[in-house]
C-alpha positions in Angstrom: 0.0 0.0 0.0 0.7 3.6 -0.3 1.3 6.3 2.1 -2.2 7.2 3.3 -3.4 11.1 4.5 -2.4 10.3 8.0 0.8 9.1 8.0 1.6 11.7 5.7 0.1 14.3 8.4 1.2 12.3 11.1 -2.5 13.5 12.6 -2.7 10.2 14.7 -6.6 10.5 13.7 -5.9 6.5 12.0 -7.7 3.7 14.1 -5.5 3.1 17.3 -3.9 6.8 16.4 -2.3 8.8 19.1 -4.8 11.5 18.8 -8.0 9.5 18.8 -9.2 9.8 22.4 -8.6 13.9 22.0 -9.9 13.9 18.2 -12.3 11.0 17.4 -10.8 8.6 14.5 -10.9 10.3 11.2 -13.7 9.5 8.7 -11.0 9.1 6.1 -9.3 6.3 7.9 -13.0 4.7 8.0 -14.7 5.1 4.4 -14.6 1.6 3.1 -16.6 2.9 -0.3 -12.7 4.7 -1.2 -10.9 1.5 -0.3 -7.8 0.8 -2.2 -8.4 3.7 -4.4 -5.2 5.4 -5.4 -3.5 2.4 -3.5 -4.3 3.4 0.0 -6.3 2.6 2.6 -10.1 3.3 2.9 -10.2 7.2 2.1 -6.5 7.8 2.8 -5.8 8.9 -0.6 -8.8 10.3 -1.3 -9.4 12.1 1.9 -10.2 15.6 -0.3 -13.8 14.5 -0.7 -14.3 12.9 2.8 -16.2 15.5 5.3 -15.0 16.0 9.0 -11.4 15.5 8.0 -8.6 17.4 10.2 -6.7 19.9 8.3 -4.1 22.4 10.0 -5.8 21.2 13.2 -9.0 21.8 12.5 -12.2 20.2 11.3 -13.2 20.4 7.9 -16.7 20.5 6.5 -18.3 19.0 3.5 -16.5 18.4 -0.1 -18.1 21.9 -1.2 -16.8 23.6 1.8 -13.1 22.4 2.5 -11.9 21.5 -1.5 -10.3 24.6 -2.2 -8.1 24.5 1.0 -7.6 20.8 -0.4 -6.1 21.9 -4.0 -3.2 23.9 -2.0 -2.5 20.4 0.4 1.1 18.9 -0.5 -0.7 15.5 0.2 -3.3 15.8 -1.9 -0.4 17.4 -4.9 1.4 14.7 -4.0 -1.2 11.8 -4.4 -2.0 13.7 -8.0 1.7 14.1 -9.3 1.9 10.0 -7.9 -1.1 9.0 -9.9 -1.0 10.5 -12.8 -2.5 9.7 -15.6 -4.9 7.3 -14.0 -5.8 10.2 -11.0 -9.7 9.6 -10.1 -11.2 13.4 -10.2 -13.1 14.5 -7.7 -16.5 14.0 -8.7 -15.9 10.0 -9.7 -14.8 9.3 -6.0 -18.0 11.1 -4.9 -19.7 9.4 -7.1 -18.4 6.3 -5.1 -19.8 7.9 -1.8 -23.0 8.7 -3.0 -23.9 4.8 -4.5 
C-alpha cells in the first residue's frame, strides 16, 4: 500500500492513532466505499472528498466547503503528481460515496 493522509500528516486520527481519544478517529481512515483507491487505505488517498477531515488542526466541512483549502495540500499534490495519468477526479470518487 501507499502512504495514506495520516501518516503523511502524522494527525494520529488513524484507528488506534495517538490523537483519537482527544480527536475521534478520522472518517477518512473509516470510508470503506474509497478502499484501495489510489493504493491506499479506505479514504487515505482520497481524503479531499471525505467531510469531518482534520486539516491544519482543525475540522473540515463538506466536499463543497473544504476542496479549495484541499487543492493547496502537499498531500493531496502529492497523491496527484503519484497517480497520474490514471488520478480519479473528484466527482468520480463522490460518485463512489453517494452509490
Amino acid at each position: 500500500m501507499k502512504m495514506n493522509c495520516w501518516e503523511f500528516k502524522k494527525c494520529g486520527r488513524e484507528p488506534g492513532g495517538s490523537n483519537v481519544r482527544e480527536l475521534g478517529v478520522c472518517p477518512a481512515a473509516t470510508e470503506e466505499r474509497l478502499d484501495a483507491v489510489h493504493g491506499g487505505r479506505k479514504a487515505g488517498r482520497a481524503c479531499w472528498v471525505v467531510a469531518g477531515t482534520l486539516c491544519k488542526g482543525e475540522t473540515q466541512g463538506t466536499f463543497a466547503v473544504k476542496f479549495g483549502a484541499c487543492e493547496s495540500c502537499e498531500f493531496y499534490l502529492s497523491v496527484r503528481e503519484e497517480e497520474f495519468p490514471q488520478f480519479q477526479f473528484s466527482s468520480i470518487l463522490l460518485a463512489k460515496i453517494w452509490e
